[in-house]
C-alpha positions as a Markdown table, in Angstrom:
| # | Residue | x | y | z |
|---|---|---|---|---|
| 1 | Unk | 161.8 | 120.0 | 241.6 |
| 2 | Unk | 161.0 | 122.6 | 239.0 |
| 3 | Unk | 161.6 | 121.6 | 235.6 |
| 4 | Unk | 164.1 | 123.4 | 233.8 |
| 5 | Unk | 162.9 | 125.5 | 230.7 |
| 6 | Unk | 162.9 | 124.0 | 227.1 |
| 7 | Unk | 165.3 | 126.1 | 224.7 |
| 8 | Unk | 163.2 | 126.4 | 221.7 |
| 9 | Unk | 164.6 | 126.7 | 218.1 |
| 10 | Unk | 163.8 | 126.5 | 214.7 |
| 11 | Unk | 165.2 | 122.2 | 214.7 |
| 12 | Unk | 163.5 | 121.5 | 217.7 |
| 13 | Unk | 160.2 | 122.3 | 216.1 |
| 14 | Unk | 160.9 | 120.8 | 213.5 |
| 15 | Unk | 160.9 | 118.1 | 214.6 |
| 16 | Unk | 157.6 | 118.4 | 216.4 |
| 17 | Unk | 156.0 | 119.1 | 213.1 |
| 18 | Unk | 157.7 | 116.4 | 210.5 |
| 19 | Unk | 155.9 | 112.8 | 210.4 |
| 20 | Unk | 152.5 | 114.6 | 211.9 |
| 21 | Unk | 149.9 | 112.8 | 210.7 |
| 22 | Unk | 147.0 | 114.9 | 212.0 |
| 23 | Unk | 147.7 | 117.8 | 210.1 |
| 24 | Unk | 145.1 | 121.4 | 208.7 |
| 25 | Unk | 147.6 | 122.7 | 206.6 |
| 26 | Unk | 146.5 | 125.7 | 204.4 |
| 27 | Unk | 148.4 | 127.1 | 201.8 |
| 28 | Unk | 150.3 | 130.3 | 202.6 |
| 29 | Unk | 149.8 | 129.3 | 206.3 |
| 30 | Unk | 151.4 | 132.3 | 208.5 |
| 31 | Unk | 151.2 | 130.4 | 212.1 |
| 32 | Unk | 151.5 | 126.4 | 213.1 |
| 33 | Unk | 149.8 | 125.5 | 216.5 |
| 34 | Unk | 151.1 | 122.4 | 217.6 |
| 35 | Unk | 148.7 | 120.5 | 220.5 |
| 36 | Unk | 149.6 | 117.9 | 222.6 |
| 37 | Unk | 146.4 | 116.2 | 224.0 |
| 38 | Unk | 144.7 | 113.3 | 225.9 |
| 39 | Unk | 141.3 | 112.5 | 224.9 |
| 40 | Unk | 140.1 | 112.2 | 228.6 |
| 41 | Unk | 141.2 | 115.3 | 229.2 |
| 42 | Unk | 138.8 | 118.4 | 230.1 |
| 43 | Unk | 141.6 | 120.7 | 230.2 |
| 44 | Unk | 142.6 | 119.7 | 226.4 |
| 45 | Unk | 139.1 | 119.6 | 225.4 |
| 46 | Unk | 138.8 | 123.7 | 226.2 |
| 47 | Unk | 142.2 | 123.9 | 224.9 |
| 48 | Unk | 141.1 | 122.3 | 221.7 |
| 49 | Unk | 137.8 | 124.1 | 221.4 |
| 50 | Unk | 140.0 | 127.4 | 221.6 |
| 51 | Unk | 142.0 | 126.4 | 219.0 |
| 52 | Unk | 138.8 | 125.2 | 216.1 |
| 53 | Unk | 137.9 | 128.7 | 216.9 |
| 54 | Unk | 141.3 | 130.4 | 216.1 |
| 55 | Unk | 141.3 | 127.9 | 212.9 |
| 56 | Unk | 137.9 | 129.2 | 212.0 |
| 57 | Unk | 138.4 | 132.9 | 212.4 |
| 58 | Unk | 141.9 | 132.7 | 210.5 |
| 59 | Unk | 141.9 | 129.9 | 207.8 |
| 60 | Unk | 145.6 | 130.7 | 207.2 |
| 61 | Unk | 146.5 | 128.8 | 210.8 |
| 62 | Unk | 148.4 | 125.4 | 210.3 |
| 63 | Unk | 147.2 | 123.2 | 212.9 |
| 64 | Unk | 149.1 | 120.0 | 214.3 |
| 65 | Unk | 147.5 | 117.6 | 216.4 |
| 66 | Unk | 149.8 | 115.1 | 218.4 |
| 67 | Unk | 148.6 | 112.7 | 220.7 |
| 68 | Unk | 149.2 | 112.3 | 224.1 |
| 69 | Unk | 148.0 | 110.0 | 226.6 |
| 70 | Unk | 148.6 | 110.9 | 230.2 |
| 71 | Unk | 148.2 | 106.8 | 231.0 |
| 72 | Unk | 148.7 | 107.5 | 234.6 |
| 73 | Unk | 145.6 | 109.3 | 235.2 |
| 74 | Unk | 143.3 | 108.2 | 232.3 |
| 75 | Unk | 143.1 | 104.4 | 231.9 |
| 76 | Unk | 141.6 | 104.7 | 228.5 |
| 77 | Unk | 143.5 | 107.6 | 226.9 |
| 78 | Unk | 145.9 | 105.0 | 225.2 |
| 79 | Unk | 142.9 | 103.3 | 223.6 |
| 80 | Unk | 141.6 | 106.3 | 222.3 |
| 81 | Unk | 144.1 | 107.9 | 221.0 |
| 82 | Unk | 144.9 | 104.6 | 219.1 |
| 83 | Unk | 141.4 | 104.1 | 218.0 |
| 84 | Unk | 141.3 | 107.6 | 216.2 |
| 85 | Unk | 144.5 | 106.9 | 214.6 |
């Protein structure tokens, strides 16, 4: 089954963003990226090394990093993801 689409709004992000703990956040910042990643992951490693070079071309990007473990297919994503924190 397809999963139906999320209706974004100005709470709901919100509340991705409050209690962050892994947080670049520039004064004057005119953007947030929020990512959501595994640290097994190759897919959120290219993901992530897209985003450090957004953040280094434009310094004004806020940048949220929130982890998350897909357990299911990376035995030691949990671990990791506690060990950086």
């Amino acid at each position: 089954a397809t999963p139906k689409p999320v209706a974004w709004n100005e709470a709901r992000f919100q509340k991705l963003v409050d209690g962050a703990r892994n947080v670049k956040d520039p004064p004057g910042a005119t953007m947030t990226i929020v990512e959501f990643a595994d640290f097994e992951c190759p897919n959120c490693r290219v993901a992530y090394s897209a985003f450090l070079k957004t953040l280094k071309e434009d310094p004004t990007v806020k940048f949220i990093f929130r982890h998350y473990p897909l357990r299911s297919i990376h035995e030691n994503a949990e671990a990791a993801a506690i060990a950086m924190e």
